[in-house]
Biopython code that builds the backbone (N, CA, C, O; Angstrom):
import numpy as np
from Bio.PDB.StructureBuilder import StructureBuilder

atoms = [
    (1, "UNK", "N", (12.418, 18.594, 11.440)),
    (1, "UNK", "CA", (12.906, 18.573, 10.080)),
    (1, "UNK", "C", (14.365, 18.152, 10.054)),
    (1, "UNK", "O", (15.128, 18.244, 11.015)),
    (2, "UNK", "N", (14.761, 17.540, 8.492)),
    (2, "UNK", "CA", (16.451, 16.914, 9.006)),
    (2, "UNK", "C", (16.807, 18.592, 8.393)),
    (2, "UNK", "O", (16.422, 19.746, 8.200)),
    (3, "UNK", "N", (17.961, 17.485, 8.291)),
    (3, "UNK", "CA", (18.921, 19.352, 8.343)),
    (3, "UNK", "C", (18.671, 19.821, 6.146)),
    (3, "UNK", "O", (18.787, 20.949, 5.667)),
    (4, "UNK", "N", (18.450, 18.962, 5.623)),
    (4, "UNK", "CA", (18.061, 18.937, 3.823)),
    (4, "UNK", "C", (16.969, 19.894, 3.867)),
    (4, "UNK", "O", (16.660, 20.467, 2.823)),
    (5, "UNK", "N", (16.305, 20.153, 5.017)),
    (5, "UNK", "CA", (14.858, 20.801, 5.492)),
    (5, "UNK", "C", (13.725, 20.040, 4.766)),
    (5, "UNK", "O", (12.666, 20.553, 4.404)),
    (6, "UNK", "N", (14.152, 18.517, 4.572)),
    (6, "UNK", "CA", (12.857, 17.315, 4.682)),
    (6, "UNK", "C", (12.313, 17.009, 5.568)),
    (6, "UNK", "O", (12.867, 17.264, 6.638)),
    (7, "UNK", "N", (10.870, 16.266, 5.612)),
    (7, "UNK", "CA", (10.564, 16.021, 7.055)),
    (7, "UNK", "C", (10.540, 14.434, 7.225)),
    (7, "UNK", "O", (10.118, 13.536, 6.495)),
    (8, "UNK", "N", (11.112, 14.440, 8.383)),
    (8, "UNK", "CA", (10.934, 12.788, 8.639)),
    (8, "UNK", "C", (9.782, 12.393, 9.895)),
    (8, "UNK", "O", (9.633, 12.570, 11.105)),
    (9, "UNK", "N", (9.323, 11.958, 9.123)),
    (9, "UNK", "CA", (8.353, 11.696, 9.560)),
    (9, "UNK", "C", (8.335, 9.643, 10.306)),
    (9, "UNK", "O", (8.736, 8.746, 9.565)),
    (10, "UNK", "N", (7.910, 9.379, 11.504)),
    (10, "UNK", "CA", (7.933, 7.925, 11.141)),
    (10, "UNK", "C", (8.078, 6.862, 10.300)),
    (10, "UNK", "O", (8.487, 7.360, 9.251)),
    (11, "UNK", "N", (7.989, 5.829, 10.176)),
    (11, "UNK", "CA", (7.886, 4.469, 9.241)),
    (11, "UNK", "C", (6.248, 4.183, 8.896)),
    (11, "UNK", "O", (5.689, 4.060, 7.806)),
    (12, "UNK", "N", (5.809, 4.139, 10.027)),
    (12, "UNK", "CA", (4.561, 3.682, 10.322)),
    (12, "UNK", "C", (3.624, 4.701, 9.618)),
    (12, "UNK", "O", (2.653, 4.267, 9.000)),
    (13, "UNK", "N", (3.907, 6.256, 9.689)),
    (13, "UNK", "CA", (3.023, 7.361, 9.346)),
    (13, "UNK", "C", (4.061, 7.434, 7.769)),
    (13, "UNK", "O", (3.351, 8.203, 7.121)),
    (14, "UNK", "N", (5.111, 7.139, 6.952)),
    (14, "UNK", "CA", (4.839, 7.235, 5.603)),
    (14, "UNK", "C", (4.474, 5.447, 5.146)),
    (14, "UNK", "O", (4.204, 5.241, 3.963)),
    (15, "UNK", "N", (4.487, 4.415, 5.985)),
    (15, "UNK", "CA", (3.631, 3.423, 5.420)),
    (15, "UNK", "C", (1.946, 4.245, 5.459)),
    (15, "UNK", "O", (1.289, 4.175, 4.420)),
    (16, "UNK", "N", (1.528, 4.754, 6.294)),
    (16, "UNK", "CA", (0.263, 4.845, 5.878)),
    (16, "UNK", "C", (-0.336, 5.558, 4.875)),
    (16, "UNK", "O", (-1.443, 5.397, 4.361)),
    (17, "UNK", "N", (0.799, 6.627, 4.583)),
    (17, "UNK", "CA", (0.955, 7.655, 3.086)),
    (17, "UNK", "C", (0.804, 6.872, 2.473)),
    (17, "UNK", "O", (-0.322, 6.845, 1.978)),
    (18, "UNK", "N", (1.708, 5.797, 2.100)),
    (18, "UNK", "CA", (2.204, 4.931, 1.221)),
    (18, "UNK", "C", (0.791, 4.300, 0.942)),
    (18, "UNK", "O", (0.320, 4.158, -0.187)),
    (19, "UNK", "N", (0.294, 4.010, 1.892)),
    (19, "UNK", "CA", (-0.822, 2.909, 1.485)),
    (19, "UNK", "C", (-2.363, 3.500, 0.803)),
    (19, "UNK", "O", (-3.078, 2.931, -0.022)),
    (20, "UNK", "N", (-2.521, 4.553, 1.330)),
    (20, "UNK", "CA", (-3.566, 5.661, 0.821)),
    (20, "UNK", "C", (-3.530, 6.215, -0.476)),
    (20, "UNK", "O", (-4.486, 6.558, -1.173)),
    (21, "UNK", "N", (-2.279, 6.268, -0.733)),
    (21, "UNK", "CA", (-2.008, 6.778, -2.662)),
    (21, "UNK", "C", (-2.264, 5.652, -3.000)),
    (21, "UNK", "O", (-3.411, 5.689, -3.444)),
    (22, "UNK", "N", (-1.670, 4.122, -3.087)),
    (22, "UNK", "CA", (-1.598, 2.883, -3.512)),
    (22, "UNK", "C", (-3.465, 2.369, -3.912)),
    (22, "UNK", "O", (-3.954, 1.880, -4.931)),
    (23, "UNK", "N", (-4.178, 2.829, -2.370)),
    (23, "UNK", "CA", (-5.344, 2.592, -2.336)),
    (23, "UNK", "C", (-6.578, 2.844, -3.864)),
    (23, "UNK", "O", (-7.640, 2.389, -4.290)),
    (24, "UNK", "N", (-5.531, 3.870, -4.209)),
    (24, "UNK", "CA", (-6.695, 4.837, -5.000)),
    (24, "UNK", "C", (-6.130, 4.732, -6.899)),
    (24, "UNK", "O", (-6.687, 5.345, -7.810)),
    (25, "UNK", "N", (-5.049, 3.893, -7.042)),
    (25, "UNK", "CA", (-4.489, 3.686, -7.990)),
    (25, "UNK", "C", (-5.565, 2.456, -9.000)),
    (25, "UNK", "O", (-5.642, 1.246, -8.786)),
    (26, "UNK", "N", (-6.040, 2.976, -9.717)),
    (26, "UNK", "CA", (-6.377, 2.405, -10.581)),
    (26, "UNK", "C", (-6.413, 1.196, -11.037)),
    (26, "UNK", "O", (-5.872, 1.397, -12.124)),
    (27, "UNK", "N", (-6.718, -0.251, -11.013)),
    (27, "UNK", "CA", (-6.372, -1.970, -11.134)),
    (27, "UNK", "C", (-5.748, -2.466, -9.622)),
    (27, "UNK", "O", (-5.602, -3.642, -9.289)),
    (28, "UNK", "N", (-5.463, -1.436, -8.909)),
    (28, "UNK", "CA", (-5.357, -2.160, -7.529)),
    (28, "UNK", "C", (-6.695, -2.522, -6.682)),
    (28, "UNK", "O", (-7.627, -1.819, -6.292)),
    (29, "UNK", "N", (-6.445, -3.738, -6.574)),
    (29, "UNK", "CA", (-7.788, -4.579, -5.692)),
    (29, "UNK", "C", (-7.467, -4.197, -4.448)),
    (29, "UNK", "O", (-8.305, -3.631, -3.746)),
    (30, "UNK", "N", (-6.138, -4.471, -3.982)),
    (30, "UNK", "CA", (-5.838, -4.116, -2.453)),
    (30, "UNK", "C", (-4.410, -4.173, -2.085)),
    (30, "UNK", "O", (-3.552, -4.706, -2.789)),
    (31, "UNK", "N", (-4.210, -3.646, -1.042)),
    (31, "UNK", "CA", (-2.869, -4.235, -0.498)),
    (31, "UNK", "C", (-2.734, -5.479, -0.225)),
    (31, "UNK", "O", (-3.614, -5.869, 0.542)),
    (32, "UNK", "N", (-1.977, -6.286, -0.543)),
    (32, "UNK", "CA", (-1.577, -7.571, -0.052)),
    (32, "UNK", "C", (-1.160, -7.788, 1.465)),
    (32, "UNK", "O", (-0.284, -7.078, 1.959)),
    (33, "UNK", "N", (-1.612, -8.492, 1.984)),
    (33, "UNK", "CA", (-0.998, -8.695, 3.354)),
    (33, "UNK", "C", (-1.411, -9.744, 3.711)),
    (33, "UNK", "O", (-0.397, -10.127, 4.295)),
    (34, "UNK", "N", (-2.210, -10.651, 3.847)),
    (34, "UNK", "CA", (-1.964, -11.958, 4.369)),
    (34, "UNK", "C", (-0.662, -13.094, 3.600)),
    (34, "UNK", "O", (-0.898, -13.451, 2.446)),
    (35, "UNK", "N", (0.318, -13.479, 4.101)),
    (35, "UNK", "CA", (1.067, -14.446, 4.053)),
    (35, "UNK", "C", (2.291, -13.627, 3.258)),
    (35, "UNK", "O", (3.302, -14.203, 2.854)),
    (36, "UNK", "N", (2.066, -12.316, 3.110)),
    (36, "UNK", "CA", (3.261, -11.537, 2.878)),
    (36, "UNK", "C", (4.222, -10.522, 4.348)),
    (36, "UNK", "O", (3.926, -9.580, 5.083)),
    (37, "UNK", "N", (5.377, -11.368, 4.159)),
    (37, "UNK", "CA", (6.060, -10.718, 5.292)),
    (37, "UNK", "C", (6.047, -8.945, 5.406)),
    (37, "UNK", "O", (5.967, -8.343, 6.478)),
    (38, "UNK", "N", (6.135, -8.355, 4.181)),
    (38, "UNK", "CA", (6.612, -6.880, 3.914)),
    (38, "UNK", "C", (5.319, -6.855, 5.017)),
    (38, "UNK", "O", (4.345, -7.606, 5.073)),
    (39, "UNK", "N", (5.743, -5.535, 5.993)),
    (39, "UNK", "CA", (5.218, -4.882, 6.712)),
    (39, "UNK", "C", (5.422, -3.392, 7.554)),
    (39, "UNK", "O", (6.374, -3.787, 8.227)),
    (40, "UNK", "N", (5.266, -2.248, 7.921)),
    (40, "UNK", "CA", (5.852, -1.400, 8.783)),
    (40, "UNK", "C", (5.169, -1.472, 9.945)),
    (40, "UNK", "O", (3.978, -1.161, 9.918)),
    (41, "UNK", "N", (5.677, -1.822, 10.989)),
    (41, "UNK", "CA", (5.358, -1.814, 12.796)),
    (41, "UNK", "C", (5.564, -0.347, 13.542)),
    (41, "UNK", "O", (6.555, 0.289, 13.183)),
    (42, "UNK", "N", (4.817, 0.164, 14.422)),
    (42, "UNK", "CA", (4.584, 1.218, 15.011)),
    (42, "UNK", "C", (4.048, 1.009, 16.193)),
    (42, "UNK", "O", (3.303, 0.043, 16.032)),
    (43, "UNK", "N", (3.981, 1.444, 17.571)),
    (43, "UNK", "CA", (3.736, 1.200, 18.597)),
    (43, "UNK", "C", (2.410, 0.574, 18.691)),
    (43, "UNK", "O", (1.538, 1.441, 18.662)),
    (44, "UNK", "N", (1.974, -0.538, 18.787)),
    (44, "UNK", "CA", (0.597, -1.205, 18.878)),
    (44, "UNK", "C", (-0.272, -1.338, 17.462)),
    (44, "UNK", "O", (-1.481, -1.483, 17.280)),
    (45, "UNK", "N", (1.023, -1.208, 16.390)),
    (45, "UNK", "CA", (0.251, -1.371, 15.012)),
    (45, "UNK", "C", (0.822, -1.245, 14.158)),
    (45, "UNK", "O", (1.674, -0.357, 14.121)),
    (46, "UNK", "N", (0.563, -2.211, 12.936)),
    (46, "UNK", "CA", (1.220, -1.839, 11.804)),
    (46, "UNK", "C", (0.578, -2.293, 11.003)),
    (46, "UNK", "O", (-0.311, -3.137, 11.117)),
    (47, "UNK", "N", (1.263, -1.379, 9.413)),
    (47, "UNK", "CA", (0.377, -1.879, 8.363)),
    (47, "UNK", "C", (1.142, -3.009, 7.171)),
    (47, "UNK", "O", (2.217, -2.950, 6.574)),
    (48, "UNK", "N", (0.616, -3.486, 7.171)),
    (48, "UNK", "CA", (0.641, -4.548, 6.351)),
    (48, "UNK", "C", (1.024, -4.631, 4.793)),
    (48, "UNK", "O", (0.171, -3.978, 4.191)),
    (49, "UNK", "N", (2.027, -5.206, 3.833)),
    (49, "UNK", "CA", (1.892, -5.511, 2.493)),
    (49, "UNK", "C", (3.064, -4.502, 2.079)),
    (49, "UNK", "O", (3.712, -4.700, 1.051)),
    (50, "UNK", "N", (3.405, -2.977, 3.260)),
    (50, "UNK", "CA", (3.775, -2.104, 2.743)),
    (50, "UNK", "C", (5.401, -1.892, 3.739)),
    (50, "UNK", "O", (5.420, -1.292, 4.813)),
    (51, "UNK", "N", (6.524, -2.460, 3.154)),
    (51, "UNK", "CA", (7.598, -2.085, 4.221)),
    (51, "UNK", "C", (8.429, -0.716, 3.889)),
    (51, "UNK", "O", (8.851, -0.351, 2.792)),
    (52, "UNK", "N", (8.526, -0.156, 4.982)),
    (52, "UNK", "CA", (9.014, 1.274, 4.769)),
    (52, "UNK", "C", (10.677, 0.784, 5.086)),
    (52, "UNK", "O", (10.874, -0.161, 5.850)),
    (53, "UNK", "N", (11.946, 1.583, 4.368)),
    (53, "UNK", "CA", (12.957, 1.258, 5.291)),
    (53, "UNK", "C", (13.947, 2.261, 4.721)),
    (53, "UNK", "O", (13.999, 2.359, 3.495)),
    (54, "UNK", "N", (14.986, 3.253, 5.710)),
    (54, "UNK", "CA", (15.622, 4.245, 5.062)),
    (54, "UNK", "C", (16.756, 3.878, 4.743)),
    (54, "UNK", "O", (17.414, 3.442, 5.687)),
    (55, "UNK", "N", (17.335, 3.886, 3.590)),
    (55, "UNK", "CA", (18.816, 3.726, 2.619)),
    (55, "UNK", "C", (19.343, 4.953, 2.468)),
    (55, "UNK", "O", (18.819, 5.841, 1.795)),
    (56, "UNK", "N", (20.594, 5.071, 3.200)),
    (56, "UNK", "CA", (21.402, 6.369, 2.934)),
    (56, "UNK", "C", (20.686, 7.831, 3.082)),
    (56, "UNK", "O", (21.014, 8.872, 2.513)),
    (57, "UNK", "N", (19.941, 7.682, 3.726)),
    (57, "UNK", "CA", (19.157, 8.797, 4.607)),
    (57, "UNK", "C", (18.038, 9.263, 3.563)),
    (57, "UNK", "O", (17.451, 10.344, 3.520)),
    (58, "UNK", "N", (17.882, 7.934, 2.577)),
    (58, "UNK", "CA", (16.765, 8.112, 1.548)),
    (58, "UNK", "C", (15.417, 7.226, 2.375)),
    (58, "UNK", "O", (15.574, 6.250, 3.107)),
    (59, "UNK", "N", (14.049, 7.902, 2.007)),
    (59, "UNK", "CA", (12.801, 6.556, 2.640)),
    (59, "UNK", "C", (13.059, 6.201, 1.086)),
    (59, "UNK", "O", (13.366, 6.778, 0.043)),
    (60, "UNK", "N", (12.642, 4.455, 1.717)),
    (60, "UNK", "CA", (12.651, 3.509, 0.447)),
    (60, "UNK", "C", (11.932, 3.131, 0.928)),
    (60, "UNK", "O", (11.687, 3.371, 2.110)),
    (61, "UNK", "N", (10.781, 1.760, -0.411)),
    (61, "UNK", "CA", (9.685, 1.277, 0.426)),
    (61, "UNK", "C", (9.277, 0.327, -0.604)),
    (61, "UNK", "O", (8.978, 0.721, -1.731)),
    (62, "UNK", "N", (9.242, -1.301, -0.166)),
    (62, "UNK", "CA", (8.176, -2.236, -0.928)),
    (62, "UNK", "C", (7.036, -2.251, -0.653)),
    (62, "UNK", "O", (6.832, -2.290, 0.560)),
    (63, "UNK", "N", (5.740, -2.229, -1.590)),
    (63, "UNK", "CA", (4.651, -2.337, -1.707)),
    (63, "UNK", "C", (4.102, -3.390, -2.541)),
    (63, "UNK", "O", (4.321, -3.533, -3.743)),
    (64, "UNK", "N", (3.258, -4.223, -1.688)),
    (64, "UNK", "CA", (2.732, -5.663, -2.335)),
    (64, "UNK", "C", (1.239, -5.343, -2.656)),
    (64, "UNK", "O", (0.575, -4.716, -1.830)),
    (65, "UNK", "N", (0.846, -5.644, -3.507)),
    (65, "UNK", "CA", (0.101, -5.417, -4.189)),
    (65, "UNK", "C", (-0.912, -6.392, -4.701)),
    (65, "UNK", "O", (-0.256, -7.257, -5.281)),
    (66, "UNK", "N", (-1.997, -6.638, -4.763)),
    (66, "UNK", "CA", (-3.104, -7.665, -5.673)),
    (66, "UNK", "C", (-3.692, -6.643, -6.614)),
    (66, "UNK", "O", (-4.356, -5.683, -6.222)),
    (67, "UNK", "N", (-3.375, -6.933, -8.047)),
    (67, "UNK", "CA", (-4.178, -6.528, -8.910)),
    (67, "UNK", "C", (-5.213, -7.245, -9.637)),
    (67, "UNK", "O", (-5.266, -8.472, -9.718)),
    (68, "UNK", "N", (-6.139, -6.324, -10.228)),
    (68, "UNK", "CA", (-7.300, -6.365, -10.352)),
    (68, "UNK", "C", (-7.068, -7.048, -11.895)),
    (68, "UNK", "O", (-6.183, -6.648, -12.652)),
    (69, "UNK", "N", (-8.049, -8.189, -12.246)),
    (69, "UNK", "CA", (-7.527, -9.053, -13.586)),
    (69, "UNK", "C", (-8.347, -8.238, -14.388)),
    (69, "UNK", "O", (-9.508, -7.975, -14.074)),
    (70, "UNK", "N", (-7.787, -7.817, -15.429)),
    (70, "UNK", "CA", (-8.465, -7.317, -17.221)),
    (70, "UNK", "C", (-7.772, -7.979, -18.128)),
    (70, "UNK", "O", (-6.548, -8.117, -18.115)),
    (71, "UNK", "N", (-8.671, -8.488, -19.091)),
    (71, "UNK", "CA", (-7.977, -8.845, -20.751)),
    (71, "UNK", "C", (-6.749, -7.969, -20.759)),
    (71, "UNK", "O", (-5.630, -8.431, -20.981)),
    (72, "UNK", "N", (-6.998, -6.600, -20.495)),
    (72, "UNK", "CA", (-6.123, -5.445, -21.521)),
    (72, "UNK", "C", (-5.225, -4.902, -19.979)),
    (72, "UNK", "O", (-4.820, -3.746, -19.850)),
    (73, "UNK", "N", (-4.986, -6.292, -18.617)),
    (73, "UNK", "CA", (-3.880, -5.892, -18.054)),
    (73, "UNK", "C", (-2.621, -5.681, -18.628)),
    (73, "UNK", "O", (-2.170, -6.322, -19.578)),
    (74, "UNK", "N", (-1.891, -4.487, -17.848)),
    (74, "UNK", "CA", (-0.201, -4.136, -18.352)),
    (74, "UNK", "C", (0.032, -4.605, -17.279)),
    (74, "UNK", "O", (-1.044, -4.691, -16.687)),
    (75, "UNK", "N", (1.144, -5.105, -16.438)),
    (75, "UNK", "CA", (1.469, -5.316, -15.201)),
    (75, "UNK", "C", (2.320, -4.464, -14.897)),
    (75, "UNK", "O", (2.220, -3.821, -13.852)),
    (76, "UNK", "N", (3.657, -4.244, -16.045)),
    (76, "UNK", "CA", (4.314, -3.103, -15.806)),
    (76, "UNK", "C", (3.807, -2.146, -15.700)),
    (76, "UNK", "O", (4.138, -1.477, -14.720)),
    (77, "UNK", "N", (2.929, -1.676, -16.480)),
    (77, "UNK", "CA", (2.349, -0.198, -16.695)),
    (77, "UNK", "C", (1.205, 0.081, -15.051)),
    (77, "UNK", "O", (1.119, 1.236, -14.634)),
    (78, "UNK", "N", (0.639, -0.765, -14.493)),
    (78, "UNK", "CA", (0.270, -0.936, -13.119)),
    (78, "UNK", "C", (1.625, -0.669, -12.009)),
    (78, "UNK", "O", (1.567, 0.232, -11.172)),
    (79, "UNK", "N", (2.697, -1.483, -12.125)),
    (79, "UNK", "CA", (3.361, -1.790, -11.205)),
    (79, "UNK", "C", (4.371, 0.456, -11.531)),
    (79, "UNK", "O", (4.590, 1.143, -10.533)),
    (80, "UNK", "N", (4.584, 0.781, -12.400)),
    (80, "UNK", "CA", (4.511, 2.066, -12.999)),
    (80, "UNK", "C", (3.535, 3.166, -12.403)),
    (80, "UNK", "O", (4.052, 4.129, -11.836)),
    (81, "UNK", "N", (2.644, 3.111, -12.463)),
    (81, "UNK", "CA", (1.407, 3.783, -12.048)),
    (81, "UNK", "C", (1.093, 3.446, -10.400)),
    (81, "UNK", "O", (0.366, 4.342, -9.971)),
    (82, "UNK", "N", (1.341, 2.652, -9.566)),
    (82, "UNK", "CA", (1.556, 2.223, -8.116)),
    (82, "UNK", "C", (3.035, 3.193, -7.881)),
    (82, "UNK", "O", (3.012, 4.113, -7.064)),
    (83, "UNK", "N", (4.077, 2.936, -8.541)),
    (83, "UNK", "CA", (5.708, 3.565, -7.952)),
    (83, "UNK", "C", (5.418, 5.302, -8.659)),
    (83, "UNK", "O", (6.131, 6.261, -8.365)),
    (84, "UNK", "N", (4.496, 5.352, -9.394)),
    (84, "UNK", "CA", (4.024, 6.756, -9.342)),
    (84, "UNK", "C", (3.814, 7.444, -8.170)),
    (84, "UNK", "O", (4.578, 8.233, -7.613)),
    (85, "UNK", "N", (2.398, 6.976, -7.747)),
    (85, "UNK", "CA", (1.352, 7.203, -6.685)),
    (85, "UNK", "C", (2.225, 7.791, -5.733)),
    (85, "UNK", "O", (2.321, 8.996, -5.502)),
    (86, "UNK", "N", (3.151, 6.438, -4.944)),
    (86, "UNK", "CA", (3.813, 6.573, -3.804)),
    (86, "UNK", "C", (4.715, 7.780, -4.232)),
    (86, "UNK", "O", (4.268, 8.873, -3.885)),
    (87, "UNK", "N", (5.747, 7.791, -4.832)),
    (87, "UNK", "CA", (6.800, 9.034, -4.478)),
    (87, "UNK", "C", (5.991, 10.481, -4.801)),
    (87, "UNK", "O", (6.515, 11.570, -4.569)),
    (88, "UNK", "N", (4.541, 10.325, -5.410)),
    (88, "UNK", "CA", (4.052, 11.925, -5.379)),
    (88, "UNK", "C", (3.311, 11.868, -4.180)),
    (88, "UNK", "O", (3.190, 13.008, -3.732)),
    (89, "UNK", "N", (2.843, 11.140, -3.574)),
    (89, "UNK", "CA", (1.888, 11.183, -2.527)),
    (89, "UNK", "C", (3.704, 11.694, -1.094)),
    (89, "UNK", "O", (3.690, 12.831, -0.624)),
    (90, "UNK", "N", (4.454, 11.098, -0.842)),
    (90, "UNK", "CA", (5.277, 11.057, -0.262)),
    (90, "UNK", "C", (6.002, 12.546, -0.434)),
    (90, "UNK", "O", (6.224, 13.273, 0.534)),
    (91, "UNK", "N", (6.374, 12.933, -1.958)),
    (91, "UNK", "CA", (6.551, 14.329, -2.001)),
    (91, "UNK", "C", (5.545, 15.121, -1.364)),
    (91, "UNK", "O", (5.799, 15.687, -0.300)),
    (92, "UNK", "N", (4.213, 15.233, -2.020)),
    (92, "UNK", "CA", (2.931, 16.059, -1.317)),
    (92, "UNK", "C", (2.833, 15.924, 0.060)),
    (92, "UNK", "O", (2.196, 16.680, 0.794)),
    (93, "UNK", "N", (3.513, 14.892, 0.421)),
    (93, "UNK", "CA", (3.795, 15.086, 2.528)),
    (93, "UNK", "C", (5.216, 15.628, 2.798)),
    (93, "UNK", "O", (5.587, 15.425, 3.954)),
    (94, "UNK", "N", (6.014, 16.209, 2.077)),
    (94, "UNK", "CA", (6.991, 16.598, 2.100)),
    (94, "UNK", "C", (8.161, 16.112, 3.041)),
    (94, "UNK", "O", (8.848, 16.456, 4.003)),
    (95, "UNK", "N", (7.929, 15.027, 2.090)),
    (95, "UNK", "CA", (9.074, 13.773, 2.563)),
    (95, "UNK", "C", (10.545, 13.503, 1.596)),
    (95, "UNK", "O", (10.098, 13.663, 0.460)),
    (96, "UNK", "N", (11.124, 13.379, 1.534)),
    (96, "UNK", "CA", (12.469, 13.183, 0.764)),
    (96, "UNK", "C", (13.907, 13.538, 2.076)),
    (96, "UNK", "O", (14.042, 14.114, 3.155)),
    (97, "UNK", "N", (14.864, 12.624, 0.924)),
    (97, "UNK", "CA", (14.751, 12.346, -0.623)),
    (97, "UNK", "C", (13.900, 10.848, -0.352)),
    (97, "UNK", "O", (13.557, 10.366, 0.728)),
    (98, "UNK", "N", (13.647, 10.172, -2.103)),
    (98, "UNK", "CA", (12.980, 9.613, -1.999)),
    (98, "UNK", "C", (14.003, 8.581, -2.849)),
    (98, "UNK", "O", (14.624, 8.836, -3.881)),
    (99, "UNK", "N", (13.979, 7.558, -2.214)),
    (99, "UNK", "CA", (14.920, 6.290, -2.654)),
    (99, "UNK", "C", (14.055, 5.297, -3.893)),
    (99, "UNK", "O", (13.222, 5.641, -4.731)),
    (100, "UNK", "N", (14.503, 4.298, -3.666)),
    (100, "UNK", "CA", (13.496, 2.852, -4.279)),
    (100, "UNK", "C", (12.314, 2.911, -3.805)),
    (100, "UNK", "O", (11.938, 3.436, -2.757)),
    (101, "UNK", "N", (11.672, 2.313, -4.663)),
    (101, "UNK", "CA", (10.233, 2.028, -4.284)),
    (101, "UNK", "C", (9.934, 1.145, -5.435)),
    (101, "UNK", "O", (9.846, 1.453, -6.623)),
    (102, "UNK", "N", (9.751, -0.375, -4.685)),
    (102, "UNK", "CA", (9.528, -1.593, -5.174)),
    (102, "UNK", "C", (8.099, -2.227, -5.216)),
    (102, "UNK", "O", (7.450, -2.606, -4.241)),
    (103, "UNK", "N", (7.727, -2.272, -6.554)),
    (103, "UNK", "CA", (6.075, -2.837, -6.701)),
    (103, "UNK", "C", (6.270, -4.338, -6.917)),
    (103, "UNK", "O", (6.826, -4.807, -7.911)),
    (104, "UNK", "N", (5.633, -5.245, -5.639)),
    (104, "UNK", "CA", (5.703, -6.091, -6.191)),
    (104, "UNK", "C", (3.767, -6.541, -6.274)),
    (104, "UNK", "O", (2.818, -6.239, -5.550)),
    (105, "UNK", "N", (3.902, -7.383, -7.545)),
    (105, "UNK", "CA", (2.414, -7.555, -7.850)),
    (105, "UNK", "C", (2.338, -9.041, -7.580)),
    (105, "UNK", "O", (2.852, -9.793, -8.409)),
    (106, "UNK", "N", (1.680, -9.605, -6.376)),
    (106, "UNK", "CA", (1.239, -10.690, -5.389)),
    (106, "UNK", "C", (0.583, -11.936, -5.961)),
    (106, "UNK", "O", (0.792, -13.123, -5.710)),
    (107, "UNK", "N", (-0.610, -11.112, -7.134)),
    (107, "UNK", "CA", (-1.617, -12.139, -6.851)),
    (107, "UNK", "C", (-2.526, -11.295, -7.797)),
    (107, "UNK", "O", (-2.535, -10.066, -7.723)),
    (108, "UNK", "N", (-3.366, -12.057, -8.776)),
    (108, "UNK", "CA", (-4.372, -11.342, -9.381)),
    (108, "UNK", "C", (-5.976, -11.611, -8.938)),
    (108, "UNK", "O", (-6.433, -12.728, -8.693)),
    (109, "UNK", "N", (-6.539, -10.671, -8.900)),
    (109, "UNK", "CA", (-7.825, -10.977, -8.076)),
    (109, "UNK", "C", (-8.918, -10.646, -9.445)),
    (109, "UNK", "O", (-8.912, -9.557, -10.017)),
    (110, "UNK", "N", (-9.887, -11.862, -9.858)),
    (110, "UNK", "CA", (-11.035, -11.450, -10.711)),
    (110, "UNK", "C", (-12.651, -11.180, -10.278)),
    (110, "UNK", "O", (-13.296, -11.863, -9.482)),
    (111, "UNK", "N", (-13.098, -10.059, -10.983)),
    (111, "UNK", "CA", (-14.070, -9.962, -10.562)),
    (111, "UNK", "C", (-14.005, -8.742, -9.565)),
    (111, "UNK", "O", (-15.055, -8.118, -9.408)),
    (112, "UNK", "N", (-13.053, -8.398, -8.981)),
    (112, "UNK", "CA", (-13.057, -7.208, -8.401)),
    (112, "UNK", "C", (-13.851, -5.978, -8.934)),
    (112, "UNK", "O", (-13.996, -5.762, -10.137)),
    (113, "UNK", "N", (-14.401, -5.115, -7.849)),
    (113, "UNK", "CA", (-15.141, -3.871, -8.214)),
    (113, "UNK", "C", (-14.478, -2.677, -8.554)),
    (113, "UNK", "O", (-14.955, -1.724, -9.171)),
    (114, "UNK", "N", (-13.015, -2.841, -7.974)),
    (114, "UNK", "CA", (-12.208, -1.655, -7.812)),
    (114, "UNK", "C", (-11.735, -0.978, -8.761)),
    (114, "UNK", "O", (-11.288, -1.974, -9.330)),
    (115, "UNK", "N", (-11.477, -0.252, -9.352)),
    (115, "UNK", "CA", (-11.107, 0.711, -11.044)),
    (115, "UNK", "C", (-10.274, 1.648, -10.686)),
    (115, "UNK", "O", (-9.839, 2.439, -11.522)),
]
sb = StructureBuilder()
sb.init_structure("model")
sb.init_model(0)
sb.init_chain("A")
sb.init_seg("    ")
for serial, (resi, resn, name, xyz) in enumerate(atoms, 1):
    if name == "N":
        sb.init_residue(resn, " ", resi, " ")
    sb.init_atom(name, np.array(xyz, "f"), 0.0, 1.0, " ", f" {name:<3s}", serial, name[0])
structure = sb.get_structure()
């Protein structure tokens, strides 16, 4: 634990936080990761779309994103509801403090199953 009595946890293990709340967010088709640099690396692996990186002893983190196309898309109100996800999923691992957290939305995918 740091001395705030937060836990720090790896890059690699809150990218995968990161990516598991993101997963389950509502108009997200998927994480983005082919031909997007954002990434977090970890010994023999990393995940993709999602870069973790600490600012002033804050985790900060971009998350790339493909959303799911509707008539009645918000993009903000998605890209809102994604920078939700992450800092409660990240609190509920009792992680902080919690810096930026940047949605960027990639690419729209139609026809997707995902809700």
């Amino acid at each position: 634990m740091a001395a705030s009595g937060q836990r720090r946890p790896s890059d690699i293990t809150l990218a995968r936080i990161i990516a598991e709340a993101v997963r389950q967010v509502p108009g997200v088709a998927r994480i983005s990761a082919p031909g997007v640099a954002a990434a977090t690396y970890g010994v023999g692996t990393e995940v993709s779309g999602i870069a973790v990186r600490r600012v002033d002893a804050a985790v900060a983190a971009d998350v790339h994103v493909t959303a799911v196309y509707q008539p009645e898309l918000d993009l903000p109100e998605l890209a809102r509801r994604v920078r939700g996800a992450v800092v409660q999923a990240l609190k509920q691992h009792g992680v902080g403090p919690i810096g930026q957290v940047d949605v960027v939305i990639d690419d729209l995918e139609v026809g997707s199953q995902h809700t």
